[in-house]
Structures are given as structure tokens and as C-alpha cells.
C-alpha positions as CSV (number, residue, x, y, z in Angstrom):
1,X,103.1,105.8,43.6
2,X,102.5,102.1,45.0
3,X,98.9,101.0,44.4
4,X,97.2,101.5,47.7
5,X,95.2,98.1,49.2
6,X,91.5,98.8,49.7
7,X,91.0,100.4,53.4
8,X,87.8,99.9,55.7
9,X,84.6,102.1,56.2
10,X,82.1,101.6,59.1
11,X,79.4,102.4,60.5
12,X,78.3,101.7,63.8
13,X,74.6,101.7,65.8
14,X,76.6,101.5,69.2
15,X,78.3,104.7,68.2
16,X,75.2,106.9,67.3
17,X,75.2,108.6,70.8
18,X,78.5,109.7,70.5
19,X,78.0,110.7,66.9
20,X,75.2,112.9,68.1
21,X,77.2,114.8,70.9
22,X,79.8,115.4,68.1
23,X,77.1,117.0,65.9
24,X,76.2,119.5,68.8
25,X,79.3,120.6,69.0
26,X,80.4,120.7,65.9
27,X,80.4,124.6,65.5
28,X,78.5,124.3,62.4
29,X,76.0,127.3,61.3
30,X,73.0,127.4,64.4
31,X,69.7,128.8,63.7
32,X,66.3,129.0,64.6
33,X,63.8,129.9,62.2
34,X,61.0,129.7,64.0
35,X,58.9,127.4,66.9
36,X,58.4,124.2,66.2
37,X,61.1,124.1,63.9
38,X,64.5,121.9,63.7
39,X,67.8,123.7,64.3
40,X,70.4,124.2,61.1
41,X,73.4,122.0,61.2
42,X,75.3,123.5,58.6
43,X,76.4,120.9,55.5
44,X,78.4,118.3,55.2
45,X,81.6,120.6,54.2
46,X,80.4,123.2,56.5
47,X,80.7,121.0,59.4
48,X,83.5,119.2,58.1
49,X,85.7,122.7,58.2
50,X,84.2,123.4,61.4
51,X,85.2,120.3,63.3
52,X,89.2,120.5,63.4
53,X,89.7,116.8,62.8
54,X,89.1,116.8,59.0
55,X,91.3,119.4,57.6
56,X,93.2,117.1,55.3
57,X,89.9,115.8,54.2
58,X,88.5,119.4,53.2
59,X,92.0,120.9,51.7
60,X,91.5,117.4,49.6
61,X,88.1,118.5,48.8
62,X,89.1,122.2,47.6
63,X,91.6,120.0,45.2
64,X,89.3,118.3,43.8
65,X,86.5,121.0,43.1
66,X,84.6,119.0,45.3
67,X,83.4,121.4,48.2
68,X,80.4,122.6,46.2
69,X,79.5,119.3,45.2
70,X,78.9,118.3,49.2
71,X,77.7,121.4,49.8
72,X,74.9,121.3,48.0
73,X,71.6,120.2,48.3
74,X,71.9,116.3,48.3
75,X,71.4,114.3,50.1
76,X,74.5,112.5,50.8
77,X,76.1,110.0,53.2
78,X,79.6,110.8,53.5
79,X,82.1,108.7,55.0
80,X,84.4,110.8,56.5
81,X,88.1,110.2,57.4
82,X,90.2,112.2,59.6
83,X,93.8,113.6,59.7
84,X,94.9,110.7,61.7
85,X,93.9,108.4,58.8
86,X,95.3,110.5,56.1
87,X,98.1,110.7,58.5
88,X,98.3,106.8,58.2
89,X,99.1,106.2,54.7
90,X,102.2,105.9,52.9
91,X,104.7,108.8,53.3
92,X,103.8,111.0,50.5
93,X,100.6,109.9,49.3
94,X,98.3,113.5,50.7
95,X,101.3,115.4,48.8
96,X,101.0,113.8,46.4
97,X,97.4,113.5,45.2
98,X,97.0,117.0,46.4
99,X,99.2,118.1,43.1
100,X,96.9,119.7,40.3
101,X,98.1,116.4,38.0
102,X,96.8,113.7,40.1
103,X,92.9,115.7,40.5
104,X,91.3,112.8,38.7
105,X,92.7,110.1,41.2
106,X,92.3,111.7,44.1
107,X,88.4,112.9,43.1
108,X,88.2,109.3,42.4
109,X,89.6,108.2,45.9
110,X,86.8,111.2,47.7
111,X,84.2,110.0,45.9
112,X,84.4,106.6,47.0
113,X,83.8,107.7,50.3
114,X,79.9,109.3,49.2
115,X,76.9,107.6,48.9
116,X,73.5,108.7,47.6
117,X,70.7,109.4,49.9
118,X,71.2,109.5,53.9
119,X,72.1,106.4,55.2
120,X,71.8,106.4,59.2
121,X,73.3,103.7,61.7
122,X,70.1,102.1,62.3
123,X,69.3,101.7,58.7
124,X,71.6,98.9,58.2
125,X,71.5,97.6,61.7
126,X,72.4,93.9,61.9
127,X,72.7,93.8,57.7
128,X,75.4,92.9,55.4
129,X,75.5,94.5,52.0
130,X,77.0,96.7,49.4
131,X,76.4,100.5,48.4
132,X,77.1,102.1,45.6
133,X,79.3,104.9,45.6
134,X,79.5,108.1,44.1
135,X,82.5,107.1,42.3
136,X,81.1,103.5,41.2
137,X,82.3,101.6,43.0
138,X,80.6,99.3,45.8
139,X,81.6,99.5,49.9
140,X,80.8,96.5,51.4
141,X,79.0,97.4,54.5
142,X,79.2,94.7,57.9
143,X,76.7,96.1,60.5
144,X,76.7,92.4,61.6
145,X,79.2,92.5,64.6
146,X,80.1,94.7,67.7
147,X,80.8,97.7,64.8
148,X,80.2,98.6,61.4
149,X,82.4,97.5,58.9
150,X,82.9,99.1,55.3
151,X,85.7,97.3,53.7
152,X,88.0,97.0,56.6
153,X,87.1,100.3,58.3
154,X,85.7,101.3,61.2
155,X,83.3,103.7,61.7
156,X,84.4,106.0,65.2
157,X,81.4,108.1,65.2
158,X,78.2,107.7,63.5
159,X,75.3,110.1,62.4
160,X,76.8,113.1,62.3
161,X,73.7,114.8,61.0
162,X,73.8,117.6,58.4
163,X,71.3,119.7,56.3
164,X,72.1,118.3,53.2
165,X,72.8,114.4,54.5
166,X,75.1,112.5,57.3
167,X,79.1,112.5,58.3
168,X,80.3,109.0,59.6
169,X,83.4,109.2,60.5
170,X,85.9,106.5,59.5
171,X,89.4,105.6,61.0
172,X,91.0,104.6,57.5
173,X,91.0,106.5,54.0
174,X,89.5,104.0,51.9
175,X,90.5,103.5,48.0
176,X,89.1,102.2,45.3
177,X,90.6,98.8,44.0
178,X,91.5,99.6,40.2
């Protein structure tokens, strides 16, 4: 397999609106406990498999053993592609990191897209700066300009929010340089 060039992540303020319409009809678990209290969103994988547009992103994440990991308490700031940006790499690639010998790359490539802690749009508002992913890796993060930037990605929806942290959603599958 060709090395893959480092794709973008962002995350953008002017998209938190729309982020939040997405998160109330997500289709995620819905529940009031009580008055006075906030509804349940569901979790990060929860709404992920509830959504429609990330099912190569959570067949990835059964691959890698991963779905627990998200699912659990956290919290995490996930940047999330969709099947259109899986879609967009090279012929091949999902196939092929989907196969049981290529687990370690492609839990490398899905952890690159998690960050520690919940990270909203209007934390980094107007900033510039790096975060450290779950795999160890850094993003760089551009909130500077009309949209949010993580490498050369763009975020399409912002704070999607969950129990256990926050979906962005990202137009490009980003990888870790080697």
C-alpha cells in the first residue's frame, strides 16, 4: 500500500448550529430521568451507528476492537469522518486495512482522529495550536479563518454532543505521518 499524505481535520464555530440540529436528530438513545435534568445522547459510537453517514467509520471501529474503547466513559473528542471521506481515498485502502493483518495500522490511523477531554468549537475559537492524540501524534488545529482547520481538513459539523464527549465531523480521513 502507498504511504497515504497526512489529510485535514477541522473544526468550526460557524458550524455549531448545524452540529447541534444533527445531534437532535441523530437517533441516539433519548431519555429523561427526571425534571430538571439533561436528556441522554447516547455515546460517541452509539450515535455514530445511529447516524447513517459513518458506517465505514464504525465497521472500522469493530476491526479495530475499538467500539468499547469510545463507548466508554471518557471523555473524548472524536473527529469523525464519513463514508464520503473514506470513499475518497485510494481504491482499496478501507479493504484493505479492514483485513485482520493490518489491525495495528488501521487502530493507529482511528486513533489519530481522538483526543482526550471534550474539546467544543468555541474552545479554540480564533486559536492556532496542536493536540495530542490518542494515538500520539499531534493535529494541528487552525480556528483562525472562516473554518477550522485540523491538518488540511475541514470540519462540516461541529459539536455533535455525546454522553461520553463530542463528534466533529470531518470531510477527509486523516493519517498519521510515519
Amino acid at each position: 500500500m502507498k504511504k497515504l499524505t497526512t489529510l485535514a481535520i477541522a473544526i468550526a464555530s460557524t458550524f455549531a448550529l448545524s452540529g447541534a440540529a444533527l445531534a437532535d436528530h441523530h437517533g441516539g438513545n433519548k431519555e429523561r430521568s427526571g425534571y430538571g435534568q439533561e436528556e441522554k445522547a447516547g455515546t460517541i459510537t452509539e450515535i455514530a451507528a445511529s447516524n447513517g453517514n459513518f458506517n465505514t467509520l464504525v465497521a472500522a471501529l469493530g476491526a479495530a476492537d475499538l467500539v468499547d474503547t469510545l463507548g466508554g466513559e471518557g471523555p473524548f473528542t472524536v473527529f469523525a469522518p464519513t463514508d464520503e471521506a473514506f470513499a475518497a481515498l485510494p481504491e482499496g485502502t478501507v479493504e484493505s486495512l479492514l483485513q485482520p493483518e493490518n489491525r495495528d495500522q488501521l487502530i493507529a490511523i482511528l486513533t489519530y482522529h481522538v483526543v482526550s477531554g471534550t474539546v467544543m468549537s468555541g474552545d479554540i475559537a480564533d486559536q492556532q495550536l496542536y493536540a495530542e492524540t490518542l494515538q500520539g501524534s499531534s493535529l494541528n488545529v487552525d480556528a483562525t479563518g472562516y473554518s477550522v482547520k485540523i491538518n488540511n481538513a475541514t470540519v462540516t459539523t461541529a459539536d455533535i454532543k455525546a454522553d461520553n464527549g463530542v463528534i466533529h465531523v470531518i470531510d477527509t480521513v486523516l493519517i498519521p505521518s510515519e
